[in-house]
Backbone as JSON, one array per atom type, in Angstrom:
{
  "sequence": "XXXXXXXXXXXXXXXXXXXXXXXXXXXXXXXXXXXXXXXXXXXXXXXXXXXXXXXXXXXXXXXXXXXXXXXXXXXXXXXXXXXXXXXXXXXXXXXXXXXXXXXXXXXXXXXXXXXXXXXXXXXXXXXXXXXXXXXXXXXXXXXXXXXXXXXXXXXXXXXXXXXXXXXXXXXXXXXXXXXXXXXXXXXXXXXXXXXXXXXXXXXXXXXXXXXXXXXXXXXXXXXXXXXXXXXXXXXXXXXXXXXXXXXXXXXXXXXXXXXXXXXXXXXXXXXXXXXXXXXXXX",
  "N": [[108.14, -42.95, 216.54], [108.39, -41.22, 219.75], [108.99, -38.5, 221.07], [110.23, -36.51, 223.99], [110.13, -34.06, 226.69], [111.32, -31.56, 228.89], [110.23, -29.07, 231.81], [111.03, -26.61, 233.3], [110.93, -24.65, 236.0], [113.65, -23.06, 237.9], [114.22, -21.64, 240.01], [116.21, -18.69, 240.42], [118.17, -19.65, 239.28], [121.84, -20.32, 239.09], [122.44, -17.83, 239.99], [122.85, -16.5, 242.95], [120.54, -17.09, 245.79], [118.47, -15.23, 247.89], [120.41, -14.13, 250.68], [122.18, -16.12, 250.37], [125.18, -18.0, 249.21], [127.93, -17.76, 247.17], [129.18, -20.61, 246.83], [127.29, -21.96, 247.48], [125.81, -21.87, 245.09], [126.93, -22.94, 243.08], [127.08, -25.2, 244.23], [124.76, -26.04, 243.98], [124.09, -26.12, 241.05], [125.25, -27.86, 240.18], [123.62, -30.19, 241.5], [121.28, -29.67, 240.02], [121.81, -30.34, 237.63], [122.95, -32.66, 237.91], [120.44, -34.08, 238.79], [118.82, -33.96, 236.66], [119.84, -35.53, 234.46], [118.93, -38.17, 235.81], [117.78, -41.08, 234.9], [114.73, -41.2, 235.07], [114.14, -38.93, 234.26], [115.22, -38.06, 232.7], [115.12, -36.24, 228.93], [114.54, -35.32, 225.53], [114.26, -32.74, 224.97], [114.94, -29.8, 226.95], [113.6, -27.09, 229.05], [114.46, -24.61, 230.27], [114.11, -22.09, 233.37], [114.77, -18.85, 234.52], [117.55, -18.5, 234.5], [121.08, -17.92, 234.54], [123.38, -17.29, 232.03], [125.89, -17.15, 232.03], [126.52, -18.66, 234.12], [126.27, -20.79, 234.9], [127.18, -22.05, 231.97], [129.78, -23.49, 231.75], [128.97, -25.95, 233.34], [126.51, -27.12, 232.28], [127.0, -27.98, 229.39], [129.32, -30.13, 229.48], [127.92, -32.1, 231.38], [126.33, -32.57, 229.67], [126.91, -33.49, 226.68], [125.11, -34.29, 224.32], [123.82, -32.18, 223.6], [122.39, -29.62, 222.41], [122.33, -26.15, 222.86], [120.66, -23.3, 224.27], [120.32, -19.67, 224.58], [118.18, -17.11, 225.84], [117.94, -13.48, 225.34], [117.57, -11.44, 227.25], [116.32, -8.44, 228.19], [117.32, -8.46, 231.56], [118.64, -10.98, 233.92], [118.07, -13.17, 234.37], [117.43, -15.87, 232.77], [115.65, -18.1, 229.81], [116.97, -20.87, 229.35], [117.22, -23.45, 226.73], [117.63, -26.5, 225.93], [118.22, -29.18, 223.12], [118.13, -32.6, 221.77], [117.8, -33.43, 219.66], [116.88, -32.67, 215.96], [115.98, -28.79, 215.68], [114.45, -26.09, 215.31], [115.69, -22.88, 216.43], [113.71, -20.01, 217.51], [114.28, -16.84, 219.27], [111.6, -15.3, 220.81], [110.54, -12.16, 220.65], [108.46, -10.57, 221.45], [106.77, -11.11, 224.18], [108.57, -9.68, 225.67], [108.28, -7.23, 225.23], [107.48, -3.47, 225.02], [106.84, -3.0, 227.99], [107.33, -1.29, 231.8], [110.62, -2.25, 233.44], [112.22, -5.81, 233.62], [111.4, -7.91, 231.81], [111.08, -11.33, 230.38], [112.01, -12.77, 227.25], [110.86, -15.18, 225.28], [110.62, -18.91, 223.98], [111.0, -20.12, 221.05], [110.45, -23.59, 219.73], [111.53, -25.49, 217.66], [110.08, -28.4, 216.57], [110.92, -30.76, 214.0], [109.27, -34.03, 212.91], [108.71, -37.18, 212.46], [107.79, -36.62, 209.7], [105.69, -34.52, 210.6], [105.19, -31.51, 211.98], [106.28, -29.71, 215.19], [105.92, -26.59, 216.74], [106.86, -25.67, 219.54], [106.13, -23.27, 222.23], [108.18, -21.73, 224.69], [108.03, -20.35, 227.87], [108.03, -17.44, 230.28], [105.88, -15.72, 232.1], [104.69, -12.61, 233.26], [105.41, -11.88, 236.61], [103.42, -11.44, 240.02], [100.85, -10.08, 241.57], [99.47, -7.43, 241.06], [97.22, -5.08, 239.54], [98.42, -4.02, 237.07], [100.33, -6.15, 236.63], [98.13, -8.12, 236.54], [97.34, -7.04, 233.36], [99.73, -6.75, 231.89], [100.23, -9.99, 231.57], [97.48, -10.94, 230.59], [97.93, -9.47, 228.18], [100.51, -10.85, 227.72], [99.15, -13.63, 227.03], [97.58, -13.14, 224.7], [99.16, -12.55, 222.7], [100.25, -14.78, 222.22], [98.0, -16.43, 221.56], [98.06, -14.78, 219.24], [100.44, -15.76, 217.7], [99.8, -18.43, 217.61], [97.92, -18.26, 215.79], [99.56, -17.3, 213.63], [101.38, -19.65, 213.0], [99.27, -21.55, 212.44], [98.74, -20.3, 209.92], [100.68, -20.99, 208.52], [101.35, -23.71, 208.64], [101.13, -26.8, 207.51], [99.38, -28.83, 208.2], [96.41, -28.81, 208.73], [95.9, -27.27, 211.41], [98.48, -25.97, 213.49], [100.32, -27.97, 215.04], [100.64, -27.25, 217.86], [102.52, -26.04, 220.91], [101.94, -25.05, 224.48], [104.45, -24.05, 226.88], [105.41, -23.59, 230.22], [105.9, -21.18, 233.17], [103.51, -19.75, 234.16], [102.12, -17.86, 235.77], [100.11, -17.59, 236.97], [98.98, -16.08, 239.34], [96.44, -14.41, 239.68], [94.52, -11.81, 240.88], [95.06, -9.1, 242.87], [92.76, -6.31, 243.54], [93.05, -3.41, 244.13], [90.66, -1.88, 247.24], [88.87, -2.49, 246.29], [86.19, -5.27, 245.57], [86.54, -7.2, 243.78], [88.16, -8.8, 243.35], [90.73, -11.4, 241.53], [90.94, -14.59, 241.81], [93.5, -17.69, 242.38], [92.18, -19.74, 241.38], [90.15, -18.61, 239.75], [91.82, -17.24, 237.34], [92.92, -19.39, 236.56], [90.91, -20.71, 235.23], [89.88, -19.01, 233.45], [92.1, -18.77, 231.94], [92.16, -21.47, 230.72], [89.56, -21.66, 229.62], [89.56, -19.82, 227.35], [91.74, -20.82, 225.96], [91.33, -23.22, 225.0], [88.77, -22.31, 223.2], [86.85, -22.81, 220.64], [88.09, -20.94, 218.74], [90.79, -21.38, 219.22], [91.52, -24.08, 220.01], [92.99, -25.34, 221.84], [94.3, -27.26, 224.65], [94.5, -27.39, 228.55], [96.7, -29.04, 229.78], [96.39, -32.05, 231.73], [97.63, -32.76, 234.91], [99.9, -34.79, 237.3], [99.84, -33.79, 239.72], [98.02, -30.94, 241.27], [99.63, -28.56, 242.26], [102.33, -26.61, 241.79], [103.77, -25.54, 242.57], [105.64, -24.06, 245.83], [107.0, -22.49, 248.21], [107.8, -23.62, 250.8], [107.96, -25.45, 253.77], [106.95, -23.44, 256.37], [106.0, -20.75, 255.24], [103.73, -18.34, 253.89], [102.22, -18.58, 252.11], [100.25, -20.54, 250.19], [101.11, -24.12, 248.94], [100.93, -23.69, 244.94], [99.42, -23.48, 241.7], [101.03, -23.06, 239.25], [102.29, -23.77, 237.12], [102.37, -24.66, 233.31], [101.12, -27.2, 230.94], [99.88, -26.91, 227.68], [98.25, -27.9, 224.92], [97.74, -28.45, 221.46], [94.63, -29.45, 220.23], [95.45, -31.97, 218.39], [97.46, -32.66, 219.03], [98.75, -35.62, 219.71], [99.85, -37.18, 223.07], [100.99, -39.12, 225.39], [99.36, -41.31, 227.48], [99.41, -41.25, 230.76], [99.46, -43.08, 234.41], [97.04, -43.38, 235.79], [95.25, -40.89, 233.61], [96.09, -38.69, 233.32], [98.68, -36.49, 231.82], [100.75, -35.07, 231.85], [103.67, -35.56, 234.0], [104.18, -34.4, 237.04], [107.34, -33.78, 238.69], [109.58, -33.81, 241.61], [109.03, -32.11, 244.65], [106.13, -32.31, 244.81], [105.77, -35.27, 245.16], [106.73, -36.12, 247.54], [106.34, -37.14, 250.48], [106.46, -35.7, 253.28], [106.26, -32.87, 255.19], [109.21, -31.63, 255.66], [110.79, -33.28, 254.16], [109.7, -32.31, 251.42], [110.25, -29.38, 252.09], [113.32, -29.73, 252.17], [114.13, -30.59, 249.9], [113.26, -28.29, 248.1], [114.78, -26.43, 249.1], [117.1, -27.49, 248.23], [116.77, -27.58, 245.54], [114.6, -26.18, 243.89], [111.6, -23.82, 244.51], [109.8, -24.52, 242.8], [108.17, -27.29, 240.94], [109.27, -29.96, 238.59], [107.75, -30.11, 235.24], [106.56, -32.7, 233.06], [107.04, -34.42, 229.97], [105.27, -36.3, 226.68], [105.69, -36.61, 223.74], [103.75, -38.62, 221.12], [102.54, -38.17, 218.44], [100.72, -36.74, 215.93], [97.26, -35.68, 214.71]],
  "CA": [[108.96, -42.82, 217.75], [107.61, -40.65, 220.81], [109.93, -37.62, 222.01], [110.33, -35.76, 225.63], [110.58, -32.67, 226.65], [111.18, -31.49, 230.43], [109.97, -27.62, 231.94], [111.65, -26.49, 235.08], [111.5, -23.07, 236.76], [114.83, -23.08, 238.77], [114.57, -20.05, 240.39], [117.4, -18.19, 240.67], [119.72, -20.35, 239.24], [123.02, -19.75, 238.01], [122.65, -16.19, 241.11], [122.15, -16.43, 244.58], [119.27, -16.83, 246.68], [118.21, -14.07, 248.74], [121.13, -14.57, 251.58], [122.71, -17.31, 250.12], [126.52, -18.12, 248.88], [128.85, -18.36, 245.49], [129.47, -22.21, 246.85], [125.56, -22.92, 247.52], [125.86, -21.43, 244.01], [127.93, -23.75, 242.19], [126.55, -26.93, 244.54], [123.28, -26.33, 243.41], [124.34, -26.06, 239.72], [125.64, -29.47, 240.41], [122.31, -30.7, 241.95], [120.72, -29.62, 239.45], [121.77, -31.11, 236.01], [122.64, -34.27, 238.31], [119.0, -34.27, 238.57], [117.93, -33.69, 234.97], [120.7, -36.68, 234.19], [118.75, -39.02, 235.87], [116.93, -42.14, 233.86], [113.54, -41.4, 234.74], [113.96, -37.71, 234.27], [115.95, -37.4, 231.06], [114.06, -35.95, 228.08], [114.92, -35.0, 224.36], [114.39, -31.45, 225.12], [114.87, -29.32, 228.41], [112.87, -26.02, 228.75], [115.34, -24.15, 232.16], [113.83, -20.44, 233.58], [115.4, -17.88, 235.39], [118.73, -19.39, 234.23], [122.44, -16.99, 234.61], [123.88, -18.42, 231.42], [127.47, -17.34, 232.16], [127.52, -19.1, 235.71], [126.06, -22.62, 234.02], [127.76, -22.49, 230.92], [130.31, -24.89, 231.43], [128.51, -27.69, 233.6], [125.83, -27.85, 231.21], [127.84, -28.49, 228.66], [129.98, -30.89, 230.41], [127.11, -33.1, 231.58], [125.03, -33.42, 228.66], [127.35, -33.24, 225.63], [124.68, -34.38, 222.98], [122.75, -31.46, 223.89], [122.93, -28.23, 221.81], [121.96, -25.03, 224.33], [120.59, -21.48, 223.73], [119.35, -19.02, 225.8], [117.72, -15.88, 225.5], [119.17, -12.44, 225.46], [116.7, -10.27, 227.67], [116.77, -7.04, 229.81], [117.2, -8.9, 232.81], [120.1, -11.73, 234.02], [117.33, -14.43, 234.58], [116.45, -16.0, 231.27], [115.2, -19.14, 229.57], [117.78, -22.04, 228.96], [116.52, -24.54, 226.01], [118.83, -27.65, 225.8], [117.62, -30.28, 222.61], [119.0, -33.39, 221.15], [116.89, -33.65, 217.93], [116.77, -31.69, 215.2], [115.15, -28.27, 216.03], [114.67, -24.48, 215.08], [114.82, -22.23, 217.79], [113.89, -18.37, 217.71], [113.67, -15.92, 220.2], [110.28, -14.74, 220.64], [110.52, -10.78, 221.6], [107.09, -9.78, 221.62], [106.85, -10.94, 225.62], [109.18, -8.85, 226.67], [108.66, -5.71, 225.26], [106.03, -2.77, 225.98], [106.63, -2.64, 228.94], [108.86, -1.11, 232.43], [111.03, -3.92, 233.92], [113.08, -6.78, 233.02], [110.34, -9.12, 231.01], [111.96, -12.44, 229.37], [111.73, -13.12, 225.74], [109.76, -16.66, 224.99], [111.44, -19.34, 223.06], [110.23, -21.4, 220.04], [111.82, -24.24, 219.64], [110.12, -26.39, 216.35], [110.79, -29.71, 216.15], [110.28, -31.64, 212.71], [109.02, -35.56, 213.68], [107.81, -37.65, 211.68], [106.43, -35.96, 208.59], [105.02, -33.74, 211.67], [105.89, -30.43, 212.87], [105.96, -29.49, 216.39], [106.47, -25.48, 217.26], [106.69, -25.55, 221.39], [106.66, -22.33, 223.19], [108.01, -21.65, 226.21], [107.14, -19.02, 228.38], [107.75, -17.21, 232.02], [105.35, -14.71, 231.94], [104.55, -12.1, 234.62], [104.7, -12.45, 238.03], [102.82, -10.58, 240.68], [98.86, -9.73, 241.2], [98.73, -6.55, 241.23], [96.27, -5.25, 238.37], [98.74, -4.44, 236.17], [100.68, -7.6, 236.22], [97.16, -9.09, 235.21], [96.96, -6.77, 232.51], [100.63, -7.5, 231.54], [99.74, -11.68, 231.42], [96.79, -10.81, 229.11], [98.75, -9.26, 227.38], [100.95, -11.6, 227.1], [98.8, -14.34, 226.63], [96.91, -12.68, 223.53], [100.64, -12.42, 221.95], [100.3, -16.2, 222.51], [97.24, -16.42, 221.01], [98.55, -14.18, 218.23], [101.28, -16.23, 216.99], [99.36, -19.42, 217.11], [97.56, -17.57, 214.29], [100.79, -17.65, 212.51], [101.66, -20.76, 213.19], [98.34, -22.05, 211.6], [98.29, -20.18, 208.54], [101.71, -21.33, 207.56], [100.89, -25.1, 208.9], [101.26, -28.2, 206.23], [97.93, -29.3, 208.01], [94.93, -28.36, 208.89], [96.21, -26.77, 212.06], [99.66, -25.77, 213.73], [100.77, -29.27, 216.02], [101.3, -26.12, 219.16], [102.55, -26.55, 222.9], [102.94, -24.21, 225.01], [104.58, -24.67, 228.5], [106.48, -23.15, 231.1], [105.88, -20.76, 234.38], [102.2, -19.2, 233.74], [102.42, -17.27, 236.62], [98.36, -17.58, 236.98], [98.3, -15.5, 240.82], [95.31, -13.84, 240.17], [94.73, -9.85, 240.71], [94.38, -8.06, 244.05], [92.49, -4.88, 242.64], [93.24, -2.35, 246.05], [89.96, -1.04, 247.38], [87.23, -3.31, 245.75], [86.04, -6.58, 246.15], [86.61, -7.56, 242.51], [89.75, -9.9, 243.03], [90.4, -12.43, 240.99], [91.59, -15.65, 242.59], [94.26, -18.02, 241.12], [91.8, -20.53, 240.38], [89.65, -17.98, 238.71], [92.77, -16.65, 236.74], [93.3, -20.88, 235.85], [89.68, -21.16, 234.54], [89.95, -18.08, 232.53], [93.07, -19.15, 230.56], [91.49, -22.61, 230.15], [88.45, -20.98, 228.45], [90.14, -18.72, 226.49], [93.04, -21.4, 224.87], [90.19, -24.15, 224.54], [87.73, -22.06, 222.77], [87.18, -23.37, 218.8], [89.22, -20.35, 217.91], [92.43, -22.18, 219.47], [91.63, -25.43, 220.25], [94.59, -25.61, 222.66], [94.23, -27.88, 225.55], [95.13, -27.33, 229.4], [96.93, -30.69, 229.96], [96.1, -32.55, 233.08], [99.27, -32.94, 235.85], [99.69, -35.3, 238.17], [99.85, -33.22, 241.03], [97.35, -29.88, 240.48], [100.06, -27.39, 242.94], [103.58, -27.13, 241.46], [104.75, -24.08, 243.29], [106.03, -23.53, 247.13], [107.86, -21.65, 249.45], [108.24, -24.4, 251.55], [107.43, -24.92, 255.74], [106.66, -21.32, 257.03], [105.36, -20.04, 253.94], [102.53, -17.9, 254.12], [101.09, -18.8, 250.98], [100.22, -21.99, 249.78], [101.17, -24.6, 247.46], [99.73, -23.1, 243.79], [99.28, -24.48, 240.59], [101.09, -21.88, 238.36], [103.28, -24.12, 236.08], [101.59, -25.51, 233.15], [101.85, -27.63, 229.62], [98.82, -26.43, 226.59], [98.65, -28.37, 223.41], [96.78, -28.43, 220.38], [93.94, -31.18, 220.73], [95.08, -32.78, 217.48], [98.36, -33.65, 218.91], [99.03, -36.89, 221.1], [100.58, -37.48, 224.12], [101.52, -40.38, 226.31], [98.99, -40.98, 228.84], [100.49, -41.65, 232.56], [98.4, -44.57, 234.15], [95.74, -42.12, 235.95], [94.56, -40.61, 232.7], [97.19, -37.53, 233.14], [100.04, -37.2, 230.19], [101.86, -34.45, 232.33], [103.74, -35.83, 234.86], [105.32, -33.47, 237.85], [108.17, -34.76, 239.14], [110.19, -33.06, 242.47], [108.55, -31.51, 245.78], [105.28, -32.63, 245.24], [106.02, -36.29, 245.2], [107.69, -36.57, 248.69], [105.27, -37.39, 251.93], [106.18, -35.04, 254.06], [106.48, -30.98, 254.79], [110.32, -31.74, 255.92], [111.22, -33.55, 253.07], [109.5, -31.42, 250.67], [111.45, -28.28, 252.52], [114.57, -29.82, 251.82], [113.79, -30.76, 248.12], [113.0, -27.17, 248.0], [115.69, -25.59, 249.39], [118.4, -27.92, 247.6], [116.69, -27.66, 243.78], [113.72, -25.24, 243.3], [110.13, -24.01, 244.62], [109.06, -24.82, 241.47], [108.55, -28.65, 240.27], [109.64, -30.1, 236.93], [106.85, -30.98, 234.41], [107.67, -33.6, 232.19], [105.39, -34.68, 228.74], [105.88, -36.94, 225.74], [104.68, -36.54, 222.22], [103.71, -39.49, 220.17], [102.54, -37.72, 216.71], [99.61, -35.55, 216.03], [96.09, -35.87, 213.92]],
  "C": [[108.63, -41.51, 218.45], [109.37, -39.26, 220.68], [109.86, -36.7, 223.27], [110.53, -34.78, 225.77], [109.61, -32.19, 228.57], [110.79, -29.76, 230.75], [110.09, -27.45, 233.05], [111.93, -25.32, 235.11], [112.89, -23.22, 237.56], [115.06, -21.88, 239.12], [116.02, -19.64, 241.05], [118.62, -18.89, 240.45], [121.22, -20.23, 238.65], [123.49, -18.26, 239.35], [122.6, -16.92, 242.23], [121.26, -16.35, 244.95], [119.22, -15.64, 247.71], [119.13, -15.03, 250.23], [121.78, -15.72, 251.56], [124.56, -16.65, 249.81], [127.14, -18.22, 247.78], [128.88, -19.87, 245.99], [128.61, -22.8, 246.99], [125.09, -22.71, 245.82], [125.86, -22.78, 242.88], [127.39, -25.05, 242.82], [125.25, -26.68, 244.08], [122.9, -26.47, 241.96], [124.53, -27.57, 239.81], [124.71, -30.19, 240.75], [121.54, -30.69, 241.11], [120.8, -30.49, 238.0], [122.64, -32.73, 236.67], [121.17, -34.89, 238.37], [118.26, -34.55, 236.7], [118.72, -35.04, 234.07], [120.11, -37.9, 234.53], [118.01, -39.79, 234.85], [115.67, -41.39, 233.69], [113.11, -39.36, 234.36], [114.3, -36.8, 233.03], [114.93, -36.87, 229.81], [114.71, -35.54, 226.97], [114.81, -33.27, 224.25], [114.2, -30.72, 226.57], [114.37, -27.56, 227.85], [113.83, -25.26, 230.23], [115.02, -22.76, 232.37], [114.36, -20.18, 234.38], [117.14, -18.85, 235.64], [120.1, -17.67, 234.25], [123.04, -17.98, 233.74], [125.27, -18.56, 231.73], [127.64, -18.09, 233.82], [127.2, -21.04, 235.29], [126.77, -23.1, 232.65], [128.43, -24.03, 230.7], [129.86, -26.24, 231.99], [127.4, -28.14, 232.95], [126.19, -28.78, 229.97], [128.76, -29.59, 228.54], [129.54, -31.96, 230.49], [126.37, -33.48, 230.55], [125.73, -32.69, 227.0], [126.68, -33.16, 224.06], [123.48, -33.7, 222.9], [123.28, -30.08, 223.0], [122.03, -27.1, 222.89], [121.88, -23.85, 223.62], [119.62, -20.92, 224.94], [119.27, -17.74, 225.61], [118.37, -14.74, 225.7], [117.84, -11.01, 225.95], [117.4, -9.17, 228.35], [117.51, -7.71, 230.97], [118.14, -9.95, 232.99], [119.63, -12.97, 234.09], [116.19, -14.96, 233.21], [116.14, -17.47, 231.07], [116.11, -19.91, 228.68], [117.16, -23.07, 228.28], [118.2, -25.26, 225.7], [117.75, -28.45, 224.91], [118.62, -31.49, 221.66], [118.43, -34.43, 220.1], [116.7, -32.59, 217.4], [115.54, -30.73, 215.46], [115.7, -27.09, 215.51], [114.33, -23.92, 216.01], [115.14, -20.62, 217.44], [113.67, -17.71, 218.8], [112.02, -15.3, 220.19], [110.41, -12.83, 221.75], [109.49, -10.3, 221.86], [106.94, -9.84, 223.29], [107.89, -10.86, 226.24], [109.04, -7.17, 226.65], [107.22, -5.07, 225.22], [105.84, -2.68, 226.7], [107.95, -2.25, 230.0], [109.06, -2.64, 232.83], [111.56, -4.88, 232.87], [112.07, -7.91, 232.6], [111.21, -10.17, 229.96], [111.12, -12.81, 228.23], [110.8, -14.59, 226.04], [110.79, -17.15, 224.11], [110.82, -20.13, 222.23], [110.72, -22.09, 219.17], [110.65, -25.58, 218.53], [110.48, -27.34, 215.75], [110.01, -30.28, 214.92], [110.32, -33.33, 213.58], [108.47, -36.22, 212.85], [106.89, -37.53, 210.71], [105.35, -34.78, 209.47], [106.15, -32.64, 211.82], [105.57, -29.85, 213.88], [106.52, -27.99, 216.73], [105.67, -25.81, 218.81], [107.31, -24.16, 221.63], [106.91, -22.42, 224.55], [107.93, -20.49, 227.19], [107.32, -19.12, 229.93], [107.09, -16.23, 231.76], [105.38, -13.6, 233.63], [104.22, -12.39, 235.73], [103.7, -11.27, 238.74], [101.34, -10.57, 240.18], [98.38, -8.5, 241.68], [98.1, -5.93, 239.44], [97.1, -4.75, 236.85], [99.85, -5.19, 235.85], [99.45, -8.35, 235.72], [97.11, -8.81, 234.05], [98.27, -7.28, 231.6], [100.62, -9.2, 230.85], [98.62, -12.17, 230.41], [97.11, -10.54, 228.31], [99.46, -10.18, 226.72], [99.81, -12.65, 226.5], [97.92, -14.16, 224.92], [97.97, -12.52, 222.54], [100.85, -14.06, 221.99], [99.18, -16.75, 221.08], [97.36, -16.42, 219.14], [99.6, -15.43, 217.1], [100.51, -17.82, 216.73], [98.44, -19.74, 215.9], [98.46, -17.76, 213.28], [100.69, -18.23, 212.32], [100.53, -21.73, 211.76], [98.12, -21.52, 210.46], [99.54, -20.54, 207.85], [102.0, -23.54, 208.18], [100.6, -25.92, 207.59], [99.42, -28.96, 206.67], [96.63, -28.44, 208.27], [95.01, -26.73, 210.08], [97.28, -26.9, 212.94], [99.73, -27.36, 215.35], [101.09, -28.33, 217.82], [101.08, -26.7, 220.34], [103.01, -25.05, 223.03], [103.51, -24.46, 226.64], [105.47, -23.86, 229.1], [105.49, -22.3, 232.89], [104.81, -19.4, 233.78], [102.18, -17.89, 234.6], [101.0, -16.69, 237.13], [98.24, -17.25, 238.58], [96.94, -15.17, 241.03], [95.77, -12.22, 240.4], [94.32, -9.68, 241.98], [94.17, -6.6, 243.58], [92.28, -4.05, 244.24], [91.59, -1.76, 246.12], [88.77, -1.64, 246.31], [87.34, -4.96, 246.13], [86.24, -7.94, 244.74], [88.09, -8.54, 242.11], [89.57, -10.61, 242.11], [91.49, -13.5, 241.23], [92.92, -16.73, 241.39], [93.72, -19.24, 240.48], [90.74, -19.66, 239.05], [90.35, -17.78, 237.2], [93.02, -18.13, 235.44], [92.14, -20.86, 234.38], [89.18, -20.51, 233.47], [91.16, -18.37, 231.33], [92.93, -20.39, 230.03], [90.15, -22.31, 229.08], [88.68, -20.39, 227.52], [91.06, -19.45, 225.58], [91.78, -22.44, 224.61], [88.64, -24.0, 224.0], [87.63, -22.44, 221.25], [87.9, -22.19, 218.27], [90.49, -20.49, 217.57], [92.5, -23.23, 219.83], [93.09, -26.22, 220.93], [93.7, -25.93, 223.9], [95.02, -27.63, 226.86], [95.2, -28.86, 229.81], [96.89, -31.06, 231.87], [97.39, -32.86, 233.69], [99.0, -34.34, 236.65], [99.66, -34.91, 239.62], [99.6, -31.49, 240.38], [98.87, -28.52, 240.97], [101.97, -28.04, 241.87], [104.84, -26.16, 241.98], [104.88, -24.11, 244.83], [106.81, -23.06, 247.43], [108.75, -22.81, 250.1], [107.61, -24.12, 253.2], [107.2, -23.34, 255.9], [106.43, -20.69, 255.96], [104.07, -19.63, 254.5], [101.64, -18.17, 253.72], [101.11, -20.46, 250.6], [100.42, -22.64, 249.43], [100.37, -23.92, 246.2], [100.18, -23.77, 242.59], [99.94, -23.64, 239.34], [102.1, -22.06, 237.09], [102.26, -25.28, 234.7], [101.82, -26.31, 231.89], [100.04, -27.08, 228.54], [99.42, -26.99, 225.35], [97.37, -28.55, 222.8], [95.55, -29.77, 220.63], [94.6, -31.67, 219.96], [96.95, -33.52, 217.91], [97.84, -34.54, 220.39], [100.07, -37.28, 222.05], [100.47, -38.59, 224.85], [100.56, -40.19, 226.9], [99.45, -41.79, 229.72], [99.1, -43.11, 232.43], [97.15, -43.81, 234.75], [95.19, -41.22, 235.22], [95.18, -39.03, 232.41], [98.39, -37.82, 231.86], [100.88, -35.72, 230.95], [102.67, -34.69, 233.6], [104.81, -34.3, 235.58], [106.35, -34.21, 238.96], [109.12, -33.12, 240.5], [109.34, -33.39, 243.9], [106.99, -32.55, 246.39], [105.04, -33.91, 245.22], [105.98, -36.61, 246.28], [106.16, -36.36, 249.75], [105.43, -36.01, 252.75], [106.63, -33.64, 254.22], [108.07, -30.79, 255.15], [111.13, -32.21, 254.56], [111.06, -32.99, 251.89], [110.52, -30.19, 250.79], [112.71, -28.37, 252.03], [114.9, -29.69, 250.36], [113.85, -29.61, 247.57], [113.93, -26.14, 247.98], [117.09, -26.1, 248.61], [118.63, -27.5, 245.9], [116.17, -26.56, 243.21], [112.27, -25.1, 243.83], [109.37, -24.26, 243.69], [109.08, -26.87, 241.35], [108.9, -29.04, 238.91], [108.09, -31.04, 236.48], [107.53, -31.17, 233.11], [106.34, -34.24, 231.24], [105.76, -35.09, 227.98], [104.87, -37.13, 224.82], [105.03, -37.87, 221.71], [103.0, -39.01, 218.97], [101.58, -36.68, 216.84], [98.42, -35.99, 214.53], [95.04, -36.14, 214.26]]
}
């Protein structure tokens, strides 16, 4: 038997938007886990970033009773909400947050037993921004990624650790001031694809159904970008969609047009939800 598991930036949720309201507050709390309620959206585990746990507390709870909930305990007021409703161990992961200034959110690892299988899933907002040392920050992190999947595999029943990792990558790229030495955000992509899919980690960047999962919305300067992502071990298995993808993104980038998107945007999250389903591993 297969299990689910959903990964949704929700920026700013649980606070205010830059010029927003306490009652756009609270209706968007409501929008939101009406959303995550639906059929085709539901999942056995929810991954929620940049979460205010004391302003969601009770309608999480509320709406999805056979859900147990934890959420991280960083510097900062915007943390990572894990909701699951199968047996799971979940630790904080402190290493990406600390070492550095600023409010950096913990990681969570949440390790489901399945079937004579064990599944540790991280999840992860890493640094934003591109200036050079937010890249160095993101290497950082990611080598603390790296790191633990080391663990992982030397205390592994098989061969090698069943690992996901997923959440809000935050793959901008570097503007280095005063050279020509940028590095773009597909560069930034193609570099953490090489680097998790080398035989040292045999971790896979899973294919989406839609490559951009980030906007602004209308009048944005910047573009749609691709900066949300899912990474799993080759040896586990996943669902594939019917286009040869096994991550589907569900939200913004669905909808036809730059109006309807806008709205989508402005009601839920510039972020989209990616959504992925394990059937075993070997």
């Amino acid at each position: 038997m297969a299990f689910s598991v959903c990964s949704w930036n929700v920026e700013f949720f649980g606070s205010r938007r830059p010029g927003g309201t306490h009652a756009q507050v609270a209706r968007r709390i409501d929008d939101v886990f009406d959303f995550l309620a639906q059929s085709e959206i539901q999942a056995d585990i929810f991954a929620i970033y940049e979460v205010n746990g004391s302003q969601v507390f009770q309608k999480v709870t509320n709406a999805f009773p056979d859900y147990s909930w934890q959420i991280t305990e960083g510097p900062g007021t915007q943390q990572i909400l894990v909701g699951f409703r199968v047996p799971a161990f979940v630790t904080q992961r402190v290493e990406f947050s600390r070492g550095f200034t600023g409010p950096l959110r913990p990681g969570v690892l949440v390790t489901v037993p399945h079937q004579e299988q064990v599944y540790p899933m991280l999840f992860l907002h890493l640094k934003a921004a591109d200036a050079a040392i937010d890249f160095g920050v993101r290497s950082y992190q990611h080598d603390k990624v790296r790191s633990l999947r080391k663990s992982l595999d030397t205390a592994a029943v098989t061969d090698r650790a069943n690992f996901i990792v997923a959440g809000d990558l935050n793959n901008v790229g570097m503007n280095l001031s005063f050279s020509r030495r940028d590095i773009s955000i597909d560069e930034e992509i193609t570099r953490v694809r090489n680097m998790y899919e080398s035989r040292f980690d045999e971790l896979v960047l899973l294919e989406k159904t839609a490559d951009a999962t980030f906007w602004n919305g209308p009048g944005s300067s910047d573009p749609p970008s691709d900066i949300d992502h899912v990474i799993a071990a080759s040896r586990v298995n996943l669902a594939m969609l019917p286009h040869g993808q096994t991550v589907e993104v569900k939200g913004w980038p669905e909808l036809a047009t730059d109006t309807e998107k806008g709205e989508w945007i402005r009601r839920f999250s510039d972020h989209a939800l990616l959504r992925f389903t394990i059937e075993g591993a070997g």
